[in-house]
PDB file with one MODEL, atoms N, CA, C and O in Angstrom:
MODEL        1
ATOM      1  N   UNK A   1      15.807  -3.791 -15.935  1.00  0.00           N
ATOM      2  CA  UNK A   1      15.386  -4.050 -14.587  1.00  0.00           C
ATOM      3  C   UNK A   1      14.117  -3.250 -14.314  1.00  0.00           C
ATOM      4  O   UNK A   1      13.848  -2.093 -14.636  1.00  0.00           O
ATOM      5  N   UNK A   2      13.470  -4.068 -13.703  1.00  0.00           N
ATOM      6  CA  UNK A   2      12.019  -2.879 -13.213  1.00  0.00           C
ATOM      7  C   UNK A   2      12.128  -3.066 -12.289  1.00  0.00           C
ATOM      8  O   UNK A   2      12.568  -4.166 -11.955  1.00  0.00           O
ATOM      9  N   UNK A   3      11.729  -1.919 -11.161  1.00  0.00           N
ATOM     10  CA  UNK A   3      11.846  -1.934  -9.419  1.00  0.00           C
ATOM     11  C   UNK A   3      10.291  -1.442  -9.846  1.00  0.00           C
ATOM     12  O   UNK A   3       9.715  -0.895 -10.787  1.00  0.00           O
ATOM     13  N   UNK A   4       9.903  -2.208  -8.043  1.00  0.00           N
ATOM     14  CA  UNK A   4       8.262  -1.909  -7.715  1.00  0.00           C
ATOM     15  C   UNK A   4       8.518  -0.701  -6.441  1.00  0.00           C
ATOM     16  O   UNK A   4       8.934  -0.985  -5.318  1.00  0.00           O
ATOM     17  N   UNK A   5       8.242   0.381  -6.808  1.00  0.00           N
ATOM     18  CA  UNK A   5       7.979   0.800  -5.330  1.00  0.00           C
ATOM     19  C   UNK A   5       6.971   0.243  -4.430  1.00  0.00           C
ATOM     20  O   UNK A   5       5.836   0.066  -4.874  1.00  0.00           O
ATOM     21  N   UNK A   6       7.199  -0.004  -3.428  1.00  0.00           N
ATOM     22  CA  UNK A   6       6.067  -0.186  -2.465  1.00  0.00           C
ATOM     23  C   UNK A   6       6.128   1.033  -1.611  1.00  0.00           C
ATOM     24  O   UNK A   6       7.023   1.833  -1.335  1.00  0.00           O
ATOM     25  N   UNK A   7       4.227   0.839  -1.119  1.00  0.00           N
ATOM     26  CA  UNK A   7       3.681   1.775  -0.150  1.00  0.00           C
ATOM     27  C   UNK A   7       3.254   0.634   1.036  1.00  0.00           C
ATOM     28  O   UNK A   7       2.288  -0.120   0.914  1.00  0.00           O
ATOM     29  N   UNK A   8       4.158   0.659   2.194  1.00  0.00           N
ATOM     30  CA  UNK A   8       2.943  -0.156   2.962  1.00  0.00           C
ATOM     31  C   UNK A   8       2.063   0.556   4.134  1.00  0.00           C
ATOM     32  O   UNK A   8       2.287   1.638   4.677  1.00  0.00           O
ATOM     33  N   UNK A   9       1.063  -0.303   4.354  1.00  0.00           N
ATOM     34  CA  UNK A   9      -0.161   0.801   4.478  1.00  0.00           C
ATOM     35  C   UNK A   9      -0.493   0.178   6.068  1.00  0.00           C
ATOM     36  O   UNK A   9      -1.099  -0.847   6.378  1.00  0.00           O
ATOM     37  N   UNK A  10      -0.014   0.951   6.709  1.00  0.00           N
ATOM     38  CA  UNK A  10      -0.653   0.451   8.275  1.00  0.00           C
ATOM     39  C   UNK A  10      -2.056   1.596   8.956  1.00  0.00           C
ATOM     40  O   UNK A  10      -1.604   2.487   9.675  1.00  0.00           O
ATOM     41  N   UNK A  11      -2.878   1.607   8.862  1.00  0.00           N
ATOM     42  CA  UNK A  11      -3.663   2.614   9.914  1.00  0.00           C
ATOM     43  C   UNK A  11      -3.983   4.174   8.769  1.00  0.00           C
ATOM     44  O   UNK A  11      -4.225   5.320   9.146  1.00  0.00           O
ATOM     45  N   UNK A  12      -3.869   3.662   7.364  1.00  0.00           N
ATOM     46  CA  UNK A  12      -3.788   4.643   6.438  1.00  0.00           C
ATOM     47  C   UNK A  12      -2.317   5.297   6.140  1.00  0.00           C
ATOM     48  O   UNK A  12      -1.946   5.926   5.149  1.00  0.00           O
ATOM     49  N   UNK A  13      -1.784   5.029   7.028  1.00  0.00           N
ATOM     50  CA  UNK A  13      -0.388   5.673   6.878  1.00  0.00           C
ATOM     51  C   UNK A  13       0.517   4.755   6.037  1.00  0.00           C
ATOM     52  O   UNK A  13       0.314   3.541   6.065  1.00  0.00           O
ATOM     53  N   UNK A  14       1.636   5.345   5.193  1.00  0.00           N
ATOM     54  CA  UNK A  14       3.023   5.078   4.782  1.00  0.00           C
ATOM     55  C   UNK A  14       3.861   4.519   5.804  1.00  0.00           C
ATOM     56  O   UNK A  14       4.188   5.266   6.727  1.00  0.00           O
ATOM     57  N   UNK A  15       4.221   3.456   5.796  1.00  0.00           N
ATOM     58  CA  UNK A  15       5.021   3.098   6.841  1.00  0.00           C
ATOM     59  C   UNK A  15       6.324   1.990   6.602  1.00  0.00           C
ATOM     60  O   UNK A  15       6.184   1.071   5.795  1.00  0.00           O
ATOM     61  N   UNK A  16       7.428   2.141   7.274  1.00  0.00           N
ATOM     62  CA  UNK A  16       7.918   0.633   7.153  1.00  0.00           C
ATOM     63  C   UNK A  16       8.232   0.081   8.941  1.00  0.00           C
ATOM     64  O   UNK A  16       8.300   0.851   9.899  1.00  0.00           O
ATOM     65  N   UNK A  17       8.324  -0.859   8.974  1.00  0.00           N
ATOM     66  CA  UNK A  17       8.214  -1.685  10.303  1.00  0.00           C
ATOM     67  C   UNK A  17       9.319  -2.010  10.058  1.00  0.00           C
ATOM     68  O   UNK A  17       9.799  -2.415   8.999  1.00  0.00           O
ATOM     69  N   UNK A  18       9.987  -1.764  11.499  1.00  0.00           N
ATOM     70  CA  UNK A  18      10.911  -2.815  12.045  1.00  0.00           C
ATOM     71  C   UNK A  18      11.348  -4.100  12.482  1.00  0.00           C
ATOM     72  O   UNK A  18      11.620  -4.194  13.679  1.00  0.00           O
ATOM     73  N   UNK A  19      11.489  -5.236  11.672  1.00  0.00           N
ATOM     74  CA  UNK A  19      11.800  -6.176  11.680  1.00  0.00           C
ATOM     75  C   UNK A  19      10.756  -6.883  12.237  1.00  0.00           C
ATOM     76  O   UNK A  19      10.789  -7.723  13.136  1.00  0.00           O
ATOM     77  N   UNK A  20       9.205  -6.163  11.185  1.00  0.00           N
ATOM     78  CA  UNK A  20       8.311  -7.147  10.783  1.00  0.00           C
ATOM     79  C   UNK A  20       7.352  -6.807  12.052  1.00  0.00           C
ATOM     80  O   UNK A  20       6.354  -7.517  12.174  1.00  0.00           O
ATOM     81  N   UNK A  21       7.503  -6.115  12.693  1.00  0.00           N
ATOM     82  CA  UNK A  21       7.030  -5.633  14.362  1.00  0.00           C
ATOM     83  C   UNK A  21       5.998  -4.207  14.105  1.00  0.00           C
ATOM     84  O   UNK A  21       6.316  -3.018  14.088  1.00  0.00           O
ATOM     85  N   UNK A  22       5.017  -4.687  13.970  1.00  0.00           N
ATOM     86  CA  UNK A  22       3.678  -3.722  13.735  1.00  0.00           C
ATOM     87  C   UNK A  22       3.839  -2.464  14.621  1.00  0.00           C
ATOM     88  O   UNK A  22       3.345  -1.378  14.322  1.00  0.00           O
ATOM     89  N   UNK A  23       4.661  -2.723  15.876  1.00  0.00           N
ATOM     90  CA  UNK A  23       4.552  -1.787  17.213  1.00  0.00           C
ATOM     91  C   UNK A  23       5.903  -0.962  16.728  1.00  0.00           C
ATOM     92  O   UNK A  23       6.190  -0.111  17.570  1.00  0.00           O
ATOM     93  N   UNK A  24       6.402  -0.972  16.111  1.00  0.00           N
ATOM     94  CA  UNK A  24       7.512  -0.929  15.544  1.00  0.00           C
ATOM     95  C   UNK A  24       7.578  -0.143  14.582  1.00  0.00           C
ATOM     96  O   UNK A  24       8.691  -0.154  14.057  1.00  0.00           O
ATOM     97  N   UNK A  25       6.472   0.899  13.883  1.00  0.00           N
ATOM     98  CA  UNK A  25       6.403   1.124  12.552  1.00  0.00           C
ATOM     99  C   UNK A  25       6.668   3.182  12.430  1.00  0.00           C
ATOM    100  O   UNK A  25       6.199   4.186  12.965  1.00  0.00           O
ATOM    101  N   UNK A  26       7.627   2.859  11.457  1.00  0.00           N
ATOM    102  CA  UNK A  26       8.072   4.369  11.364  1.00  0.00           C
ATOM    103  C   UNK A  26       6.848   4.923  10.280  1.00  0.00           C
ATOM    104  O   UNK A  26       6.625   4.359   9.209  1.00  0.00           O
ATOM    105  N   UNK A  27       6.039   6.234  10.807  1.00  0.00           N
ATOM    106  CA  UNK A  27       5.273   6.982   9.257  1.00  0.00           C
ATOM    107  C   UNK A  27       6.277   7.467   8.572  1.00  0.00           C
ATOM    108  O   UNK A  27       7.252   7.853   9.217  1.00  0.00           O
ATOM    109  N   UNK A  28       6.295   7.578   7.033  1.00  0.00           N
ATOM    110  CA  UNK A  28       7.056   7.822   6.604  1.00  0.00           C
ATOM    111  C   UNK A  28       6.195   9.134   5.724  1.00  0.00           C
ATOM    112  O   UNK A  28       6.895  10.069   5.335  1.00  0.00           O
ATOM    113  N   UNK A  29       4.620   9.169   5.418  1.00  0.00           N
ATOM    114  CA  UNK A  29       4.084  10.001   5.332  1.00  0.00           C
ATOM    115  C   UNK A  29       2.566   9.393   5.405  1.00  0.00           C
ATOM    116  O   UNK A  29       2.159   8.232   5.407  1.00  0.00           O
ATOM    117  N   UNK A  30       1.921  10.614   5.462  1.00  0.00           N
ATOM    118  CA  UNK A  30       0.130  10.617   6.040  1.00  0.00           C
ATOM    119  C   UNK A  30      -0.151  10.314   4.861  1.00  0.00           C
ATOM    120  O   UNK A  30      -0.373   9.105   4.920  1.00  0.00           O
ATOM    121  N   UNK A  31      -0.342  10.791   3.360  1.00  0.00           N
ATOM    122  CA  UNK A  31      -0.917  10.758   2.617  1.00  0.00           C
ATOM    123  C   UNK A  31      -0.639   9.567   1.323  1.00  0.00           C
ATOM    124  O   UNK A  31       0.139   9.790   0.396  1.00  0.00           O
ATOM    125  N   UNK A  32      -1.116   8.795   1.412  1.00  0.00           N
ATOM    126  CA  UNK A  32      -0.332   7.297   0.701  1.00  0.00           C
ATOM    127  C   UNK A  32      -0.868   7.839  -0.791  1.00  0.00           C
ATOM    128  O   UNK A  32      -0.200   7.449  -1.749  1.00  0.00           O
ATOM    129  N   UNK A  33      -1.774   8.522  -1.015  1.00  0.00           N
ATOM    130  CA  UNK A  33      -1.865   9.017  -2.669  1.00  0.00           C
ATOM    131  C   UNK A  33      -1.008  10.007  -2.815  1.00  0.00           C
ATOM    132  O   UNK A  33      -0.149   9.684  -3.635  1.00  0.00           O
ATOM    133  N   UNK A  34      -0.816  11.297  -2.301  1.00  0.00           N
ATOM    134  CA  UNK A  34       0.133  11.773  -2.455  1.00  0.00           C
ATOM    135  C   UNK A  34       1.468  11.104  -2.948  1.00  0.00           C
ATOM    136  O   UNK A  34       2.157  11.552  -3.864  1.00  0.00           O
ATOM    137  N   UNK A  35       1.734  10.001  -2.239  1.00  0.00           N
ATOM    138  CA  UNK A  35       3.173   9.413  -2.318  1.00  0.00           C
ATOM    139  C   UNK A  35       2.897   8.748  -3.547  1.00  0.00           C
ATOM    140  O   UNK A  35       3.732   8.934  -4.432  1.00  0.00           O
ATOM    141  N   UNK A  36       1.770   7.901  -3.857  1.00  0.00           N
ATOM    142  CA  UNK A  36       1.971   7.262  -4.974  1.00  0.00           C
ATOM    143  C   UNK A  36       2.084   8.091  -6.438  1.00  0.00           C
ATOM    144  O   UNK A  36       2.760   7.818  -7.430  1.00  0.00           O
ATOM    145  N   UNK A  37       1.353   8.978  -6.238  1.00  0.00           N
ATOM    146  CA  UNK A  37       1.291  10.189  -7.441  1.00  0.00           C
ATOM    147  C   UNK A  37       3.577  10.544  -7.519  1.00  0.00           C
ATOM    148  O   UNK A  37       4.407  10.417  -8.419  1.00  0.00           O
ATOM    149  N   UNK A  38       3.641  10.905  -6.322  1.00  0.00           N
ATOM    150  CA  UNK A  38       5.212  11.118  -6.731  1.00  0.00           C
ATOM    151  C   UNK A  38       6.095  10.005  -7.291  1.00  0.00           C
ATOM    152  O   UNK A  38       6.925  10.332  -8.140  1.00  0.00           O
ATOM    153  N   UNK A  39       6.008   8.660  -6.895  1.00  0.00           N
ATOM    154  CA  UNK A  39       6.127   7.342  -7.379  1.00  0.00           C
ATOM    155  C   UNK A  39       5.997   7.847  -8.881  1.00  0.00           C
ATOM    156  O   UNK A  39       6.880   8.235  -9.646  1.00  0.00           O
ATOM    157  N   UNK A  40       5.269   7.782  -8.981  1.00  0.00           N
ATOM    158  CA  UNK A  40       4.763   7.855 -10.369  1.00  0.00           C
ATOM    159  C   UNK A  40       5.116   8.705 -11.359  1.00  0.00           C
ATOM    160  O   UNK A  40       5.214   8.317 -12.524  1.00  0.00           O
ATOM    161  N   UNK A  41       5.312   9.784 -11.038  1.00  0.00           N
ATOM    162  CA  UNK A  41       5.795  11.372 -11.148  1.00  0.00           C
ATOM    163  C   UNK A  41       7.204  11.110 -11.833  1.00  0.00           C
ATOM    164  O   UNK A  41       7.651  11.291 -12.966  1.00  0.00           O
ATOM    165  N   UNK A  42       7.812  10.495 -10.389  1.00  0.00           N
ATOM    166  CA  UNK A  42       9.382   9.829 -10.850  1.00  0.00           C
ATOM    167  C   UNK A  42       9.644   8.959 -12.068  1.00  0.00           C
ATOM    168  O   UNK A  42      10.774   8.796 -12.529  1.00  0.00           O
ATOM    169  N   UNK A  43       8.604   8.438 -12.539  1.00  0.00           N
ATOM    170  CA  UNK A  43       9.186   7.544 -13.244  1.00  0.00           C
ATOM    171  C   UNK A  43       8.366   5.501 -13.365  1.00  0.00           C
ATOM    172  O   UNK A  43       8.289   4.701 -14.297  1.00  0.00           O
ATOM    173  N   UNK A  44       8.056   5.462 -12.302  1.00  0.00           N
ATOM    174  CA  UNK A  44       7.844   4.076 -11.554  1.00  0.00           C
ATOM    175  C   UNK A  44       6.978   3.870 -12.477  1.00  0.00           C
ATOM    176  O   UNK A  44       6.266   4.841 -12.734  1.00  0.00           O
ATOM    177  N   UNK A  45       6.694   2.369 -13.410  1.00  0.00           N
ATOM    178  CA  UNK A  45       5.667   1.950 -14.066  1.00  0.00           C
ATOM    179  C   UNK A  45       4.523   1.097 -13.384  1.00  0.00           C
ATOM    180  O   UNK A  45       3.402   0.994 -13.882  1.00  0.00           O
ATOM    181  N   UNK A  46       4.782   0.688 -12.583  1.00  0.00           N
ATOM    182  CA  UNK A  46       4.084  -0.416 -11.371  1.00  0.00           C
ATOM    183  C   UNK A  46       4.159   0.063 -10.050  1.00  0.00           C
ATOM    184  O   UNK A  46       5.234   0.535  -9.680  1.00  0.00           O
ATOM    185  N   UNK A  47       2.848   0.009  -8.984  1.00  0.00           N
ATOM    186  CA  UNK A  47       3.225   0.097  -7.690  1.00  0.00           C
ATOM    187  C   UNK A  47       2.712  -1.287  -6.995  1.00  0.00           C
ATOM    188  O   UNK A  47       1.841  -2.115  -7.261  1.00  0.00           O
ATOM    189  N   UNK A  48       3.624  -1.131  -6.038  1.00  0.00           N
ATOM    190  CA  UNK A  48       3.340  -2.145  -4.852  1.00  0.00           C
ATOM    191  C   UNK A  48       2.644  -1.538  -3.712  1.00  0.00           C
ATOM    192  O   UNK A  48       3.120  -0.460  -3.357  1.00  0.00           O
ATOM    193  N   UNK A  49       1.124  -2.186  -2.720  1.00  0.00           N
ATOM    194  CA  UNK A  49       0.718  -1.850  -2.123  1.00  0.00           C
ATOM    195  C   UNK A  49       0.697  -2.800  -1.297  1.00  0.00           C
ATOM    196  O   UNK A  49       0.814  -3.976  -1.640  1.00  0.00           O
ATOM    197  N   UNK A  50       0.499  -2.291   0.271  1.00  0.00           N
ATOM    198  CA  UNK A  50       0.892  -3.533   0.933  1.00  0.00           C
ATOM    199  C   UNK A  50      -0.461  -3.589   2.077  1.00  0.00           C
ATOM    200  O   UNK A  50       0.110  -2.965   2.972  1.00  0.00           O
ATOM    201  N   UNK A  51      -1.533  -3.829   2.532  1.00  0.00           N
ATOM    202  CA  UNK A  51      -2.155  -3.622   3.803  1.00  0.00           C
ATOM    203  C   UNK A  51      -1.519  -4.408   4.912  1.00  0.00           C
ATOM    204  O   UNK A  51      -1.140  -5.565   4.729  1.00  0.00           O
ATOM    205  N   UNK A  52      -1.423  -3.912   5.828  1.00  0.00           N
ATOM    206  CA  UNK A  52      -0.416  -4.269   6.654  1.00  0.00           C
ATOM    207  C   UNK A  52      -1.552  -4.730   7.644  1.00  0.00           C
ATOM    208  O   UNK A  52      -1.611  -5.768   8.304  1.00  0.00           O
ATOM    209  N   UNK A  53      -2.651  -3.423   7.552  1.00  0.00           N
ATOM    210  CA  UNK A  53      -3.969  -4.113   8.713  1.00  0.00           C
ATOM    211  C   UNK A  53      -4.350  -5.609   8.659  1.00  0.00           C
ATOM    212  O   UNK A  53      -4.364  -6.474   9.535  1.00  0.00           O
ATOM    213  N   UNK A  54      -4.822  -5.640   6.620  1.00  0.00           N
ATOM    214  CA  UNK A  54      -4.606  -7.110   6.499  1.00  0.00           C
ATOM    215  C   UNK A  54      -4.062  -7.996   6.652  1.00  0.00           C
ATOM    216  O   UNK A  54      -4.695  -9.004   6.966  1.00  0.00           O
ATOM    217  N   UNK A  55      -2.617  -8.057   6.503  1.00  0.00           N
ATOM    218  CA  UNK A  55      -1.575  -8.895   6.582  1.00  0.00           C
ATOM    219  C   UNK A  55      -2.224  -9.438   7.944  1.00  0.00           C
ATOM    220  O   UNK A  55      -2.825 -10.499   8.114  1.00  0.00           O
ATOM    221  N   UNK A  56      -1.880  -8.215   9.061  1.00  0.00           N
ATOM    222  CA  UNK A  56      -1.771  -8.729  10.084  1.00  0.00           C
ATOM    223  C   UNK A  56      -3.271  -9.875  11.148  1.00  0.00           C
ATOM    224  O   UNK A  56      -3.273 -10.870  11.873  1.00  0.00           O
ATOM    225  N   UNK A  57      -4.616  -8.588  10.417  1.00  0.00           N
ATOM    226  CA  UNK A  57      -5.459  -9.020  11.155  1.00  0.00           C
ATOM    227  C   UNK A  57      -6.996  -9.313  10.352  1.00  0.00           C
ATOM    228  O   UNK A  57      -8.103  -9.498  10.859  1.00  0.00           O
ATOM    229  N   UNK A  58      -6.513  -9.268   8.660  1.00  0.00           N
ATOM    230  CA  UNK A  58      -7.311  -9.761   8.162  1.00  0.00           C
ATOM    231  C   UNK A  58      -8.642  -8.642   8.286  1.00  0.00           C
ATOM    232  O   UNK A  58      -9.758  -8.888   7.828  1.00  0.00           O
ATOM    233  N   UNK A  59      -8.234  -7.245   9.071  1.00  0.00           N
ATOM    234  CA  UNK A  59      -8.794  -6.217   8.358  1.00  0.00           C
ATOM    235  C   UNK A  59      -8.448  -4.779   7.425  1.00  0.00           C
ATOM    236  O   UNK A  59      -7.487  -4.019   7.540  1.00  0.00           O
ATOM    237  N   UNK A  60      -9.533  -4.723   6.529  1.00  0.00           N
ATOM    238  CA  UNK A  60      -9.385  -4.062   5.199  1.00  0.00           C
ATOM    239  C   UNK A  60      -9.961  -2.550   5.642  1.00  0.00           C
ATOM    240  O   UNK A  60     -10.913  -1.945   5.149  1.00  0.00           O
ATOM    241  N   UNK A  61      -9.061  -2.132   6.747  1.00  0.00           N
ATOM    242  CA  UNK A  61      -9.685  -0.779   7.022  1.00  0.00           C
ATOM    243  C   UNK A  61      -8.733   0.294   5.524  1.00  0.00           C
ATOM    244  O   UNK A  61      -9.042   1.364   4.999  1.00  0.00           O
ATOM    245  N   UNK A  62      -7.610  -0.607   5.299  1.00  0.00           N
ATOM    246  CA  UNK A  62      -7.079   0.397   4.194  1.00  0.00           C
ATOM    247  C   UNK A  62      -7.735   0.483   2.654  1.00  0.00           C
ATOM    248  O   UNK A  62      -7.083   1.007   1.751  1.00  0.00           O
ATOM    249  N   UNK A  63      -8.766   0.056   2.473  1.00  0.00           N
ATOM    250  CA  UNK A  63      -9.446  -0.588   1.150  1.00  0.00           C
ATOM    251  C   UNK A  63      -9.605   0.971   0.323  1.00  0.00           C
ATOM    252  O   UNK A  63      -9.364   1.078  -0.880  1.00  0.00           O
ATOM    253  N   UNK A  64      -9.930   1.818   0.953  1.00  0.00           N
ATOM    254  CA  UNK A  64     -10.458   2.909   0.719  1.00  0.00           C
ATOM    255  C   UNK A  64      -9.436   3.713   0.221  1.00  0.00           C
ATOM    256  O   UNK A  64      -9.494   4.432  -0.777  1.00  0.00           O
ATOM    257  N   UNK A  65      -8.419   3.535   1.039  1.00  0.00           N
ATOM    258  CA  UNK A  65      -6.629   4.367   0.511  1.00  0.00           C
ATOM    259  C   UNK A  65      -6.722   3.534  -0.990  1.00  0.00           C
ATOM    260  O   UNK A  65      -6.829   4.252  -1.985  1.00  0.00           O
ATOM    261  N   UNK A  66      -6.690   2.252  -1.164  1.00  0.00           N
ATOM    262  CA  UNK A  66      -6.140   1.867  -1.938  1.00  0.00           C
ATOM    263  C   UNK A  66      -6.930   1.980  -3.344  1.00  0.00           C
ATOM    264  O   UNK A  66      -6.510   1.610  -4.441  1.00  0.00           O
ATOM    265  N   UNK A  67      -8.036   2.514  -3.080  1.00  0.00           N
ATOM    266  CA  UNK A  67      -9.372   2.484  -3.917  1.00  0.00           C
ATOM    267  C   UNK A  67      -8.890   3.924  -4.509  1.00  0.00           C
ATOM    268  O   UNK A  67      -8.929   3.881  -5.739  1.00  0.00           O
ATOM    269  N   UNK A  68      -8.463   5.146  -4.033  1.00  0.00           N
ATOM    270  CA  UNK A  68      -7.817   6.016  -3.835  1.00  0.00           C
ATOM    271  C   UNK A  68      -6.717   6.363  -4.772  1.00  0.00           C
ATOM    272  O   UNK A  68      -6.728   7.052  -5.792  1.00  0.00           O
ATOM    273  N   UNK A  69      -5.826   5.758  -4.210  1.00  0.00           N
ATOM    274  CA  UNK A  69      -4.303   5.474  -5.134  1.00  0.00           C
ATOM    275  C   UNK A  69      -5.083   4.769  -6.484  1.00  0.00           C
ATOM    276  O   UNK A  69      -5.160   5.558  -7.426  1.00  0.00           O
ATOM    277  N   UNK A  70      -5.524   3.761  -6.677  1.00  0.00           N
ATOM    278  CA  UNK A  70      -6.362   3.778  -7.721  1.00  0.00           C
ATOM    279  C   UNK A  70      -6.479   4.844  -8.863  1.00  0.00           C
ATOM    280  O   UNK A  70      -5.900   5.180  -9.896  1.00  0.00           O
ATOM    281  N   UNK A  71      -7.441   5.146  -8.174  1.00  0.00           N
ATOM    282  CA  UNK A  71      -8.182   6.419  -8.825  1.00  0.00           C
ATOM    283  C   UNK A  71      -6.901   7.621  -9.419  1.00  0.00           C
ATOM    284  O   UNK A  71      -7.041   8.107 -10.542  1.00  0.00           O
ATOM    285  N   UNK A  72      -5.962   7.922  -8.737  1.00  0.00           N
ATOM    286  CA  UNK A  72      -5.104   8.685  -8.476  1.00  0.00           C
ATOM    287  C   UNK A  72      -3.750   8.590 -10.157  1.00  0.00           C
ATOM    288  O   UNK A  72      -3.126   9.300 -10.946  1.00  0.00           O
ATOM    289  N   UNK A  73      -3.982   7.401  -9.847  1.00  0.00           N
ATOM    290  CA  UNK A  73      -2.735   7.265 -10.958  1.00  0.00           C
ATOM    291  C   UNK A  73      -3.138   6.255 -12.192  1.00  0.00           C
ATOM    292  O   UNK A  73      -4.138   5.537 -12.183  1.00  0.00           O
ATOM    293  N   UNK A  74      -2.245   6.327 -13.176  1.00  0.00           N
ATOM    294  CA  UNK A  74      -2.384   5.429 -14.222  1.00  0.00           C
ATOM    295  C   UNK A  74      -1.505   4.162 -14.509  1.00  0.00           C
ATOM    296  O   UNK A  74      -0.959   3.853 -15.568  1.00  0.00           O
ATOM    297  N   UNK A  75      -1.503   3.560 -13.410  1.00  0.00           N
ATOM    298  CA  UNK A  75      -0.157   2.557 -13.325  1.00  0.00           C
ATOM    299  C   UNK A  75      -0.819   1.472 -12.417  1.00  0.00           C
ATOM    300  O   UNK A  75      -1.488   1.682 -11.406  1.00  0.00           O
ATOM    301  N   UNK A  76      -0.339  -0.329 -13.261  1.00  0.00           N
ATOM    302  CA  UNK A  76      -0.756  -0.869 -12.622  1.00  0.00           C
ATOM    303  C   UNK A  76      -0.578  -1.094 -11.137  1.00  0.00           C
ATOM    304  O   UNK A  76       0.574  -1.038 -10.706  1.00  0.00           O
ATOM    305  N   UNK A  77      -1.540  -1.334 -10.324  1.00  0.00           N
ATOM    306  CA  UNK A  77      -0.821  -1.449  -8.771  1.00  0.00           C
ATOM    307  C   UNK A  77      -1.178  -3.318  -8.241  1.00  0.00           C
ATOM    308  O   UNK A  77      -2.163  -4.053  -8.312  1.00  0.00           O
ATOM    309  N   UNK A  78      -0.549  -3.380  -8.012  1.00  0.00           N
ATOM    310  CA  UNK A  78       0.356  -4.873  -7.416  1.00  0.00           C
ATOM    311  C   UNK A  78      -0.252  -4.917  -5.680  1.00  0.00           C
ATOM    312  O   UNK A  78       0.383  -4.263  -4.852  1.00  0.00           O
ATOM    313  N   UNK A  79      -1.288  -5.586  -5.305  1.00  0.00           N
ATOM    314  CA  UNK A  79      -1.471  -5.544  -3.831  1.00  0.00           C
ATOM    315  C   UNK A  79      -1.769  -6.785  -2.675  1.00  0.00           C
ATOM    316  O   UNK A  79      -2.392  -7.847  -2.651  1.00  0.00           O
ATOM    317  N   UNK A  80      -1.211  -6.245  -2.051  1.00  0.00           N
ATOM    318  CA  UNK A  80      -0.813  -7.957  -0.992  1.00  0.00           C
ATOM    319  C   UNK A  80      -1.683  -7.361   0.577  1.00  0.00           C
ATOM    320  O   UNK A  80      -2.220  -6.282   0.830  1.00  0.00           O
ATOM    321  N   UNK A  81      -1.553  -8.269   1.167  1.00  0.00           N
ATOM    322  CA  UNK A  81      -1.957  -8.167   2.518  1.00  0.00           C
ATOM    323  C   UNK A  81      -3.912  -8.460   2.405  1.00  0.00           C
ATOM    324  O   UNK A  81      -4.768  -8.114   1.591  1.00  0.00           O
ATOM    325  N   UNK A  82      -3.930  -9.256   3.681  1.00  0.00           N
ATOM    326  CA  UNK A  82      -5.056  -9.497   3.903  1.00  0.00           C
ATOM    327  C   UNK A  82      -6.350 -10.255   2.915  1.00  0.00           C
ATOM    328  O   UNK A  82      -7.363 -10.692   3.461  1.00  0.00           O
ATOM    329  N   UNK A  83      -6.215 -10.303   1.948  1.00  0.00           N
ATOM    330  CA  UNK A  83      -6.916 -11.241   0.533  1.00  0.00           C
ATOM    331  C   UNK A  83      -6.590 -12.510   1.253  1.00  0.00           C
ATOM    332  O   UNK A  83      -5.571 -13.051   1.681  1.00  0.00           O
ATOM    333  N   UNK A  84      -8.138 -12.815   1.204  1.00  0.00           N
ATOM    334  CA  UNK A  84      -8.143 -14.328   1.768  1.00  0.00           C
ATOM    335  C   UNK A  84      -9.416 -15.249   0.992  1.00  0.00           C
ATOM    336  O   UNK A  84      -9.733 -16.439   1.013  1.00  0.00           O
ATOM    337  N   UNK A  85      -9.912 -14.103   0.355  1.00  0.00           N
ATOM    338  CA  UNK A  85     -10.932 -15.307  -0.498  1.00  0.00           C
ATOM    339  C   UNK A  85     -10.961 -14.664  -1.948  1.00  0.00           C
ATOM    340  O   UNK A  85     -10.506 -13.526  -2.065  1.00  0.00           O
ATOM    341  N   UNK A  86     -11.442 -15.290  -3.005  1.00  0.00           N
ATOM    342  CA  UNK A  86     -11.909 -14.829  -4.328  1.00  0.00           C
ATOM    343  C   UNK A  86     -12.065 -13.478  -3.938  1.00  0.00           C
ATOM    344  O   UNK A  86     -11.294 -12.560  -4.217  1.00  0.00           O
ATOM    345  N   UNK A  87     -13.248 -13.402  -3.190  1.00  0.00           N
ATOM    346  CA  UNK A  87     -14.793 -12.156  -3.248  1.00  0.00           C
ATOM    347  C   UNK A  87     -13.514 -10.878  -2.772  1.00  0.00           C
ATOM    348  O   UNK A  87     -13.521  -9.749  -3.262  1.00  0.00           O
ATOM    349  N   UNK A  88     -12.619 -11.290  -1.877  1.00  0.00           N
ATOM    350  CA  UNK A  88     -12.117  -9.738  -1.164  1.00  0.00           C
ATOM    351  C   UNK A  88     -10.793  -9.427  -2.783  1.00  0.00           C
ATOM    352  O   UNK A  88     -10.448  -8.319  -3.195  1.00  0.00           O
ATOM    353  N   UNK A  89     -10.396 -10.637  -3.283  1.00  0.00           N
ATOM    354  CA  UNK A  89      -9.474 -10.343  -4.548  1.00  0.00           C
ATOM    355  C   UNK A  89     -10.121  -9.557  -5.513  1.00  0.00           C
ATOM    356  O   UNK A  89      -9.456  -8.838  -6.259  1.00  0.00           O
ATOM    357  N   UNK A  90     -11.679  -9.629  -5.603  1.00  0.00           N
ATOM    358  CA  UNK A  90     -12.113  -8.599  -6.438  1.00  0.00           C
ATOM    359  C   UNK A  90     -12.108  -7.295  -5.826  1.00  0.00           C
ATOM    360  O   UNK A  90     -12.471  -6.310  -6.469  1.00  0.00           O
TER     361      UNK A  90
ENDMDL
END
């Protein structure tokens, strides 16, 4: 079995939402590289990243976290939210 951790990323922050409700969203921590480095630390071969800004509004204010976590670790990362053309998939 492989599990993906996910990070989802609202406003730079770690977060999960309540039943999908942006207004709704618990931090779970400030530093989304930090977290992914422990992800990783643990064990995890893959991460999941989520922009939630994107999801929701089709902006990539989190690009930079994720550019970040990147940099940060050696594991492929898996990322959703907000990709709406070729050019932003690169």
């Amino acid at each position: 079995m492989i599990l993906y951790p996910a990070i989802d990323l609202l406003d730079g922050n770690c977060v999960r939402l309540y039943k999908g409700d942006r207004n709704q969203a618990t931090v779970y921590a400030s530093d989304p590289v930090k977290m992914a480095k422990q992800f990783v630390e643990q064990g995890t071969k893959v991460l999941h990243v989520v922009n939630l800004n994107g999801a929701f509004d089709g902006d990539n204010v989190n690009l930079k976290v994720i550019d970040a976590i990147r940099a940060a670790v050696d594991v492929p990362i898996q990322v959703g939210g907000g990709i709406r053309t070729a050019e932003q998939a690169e």
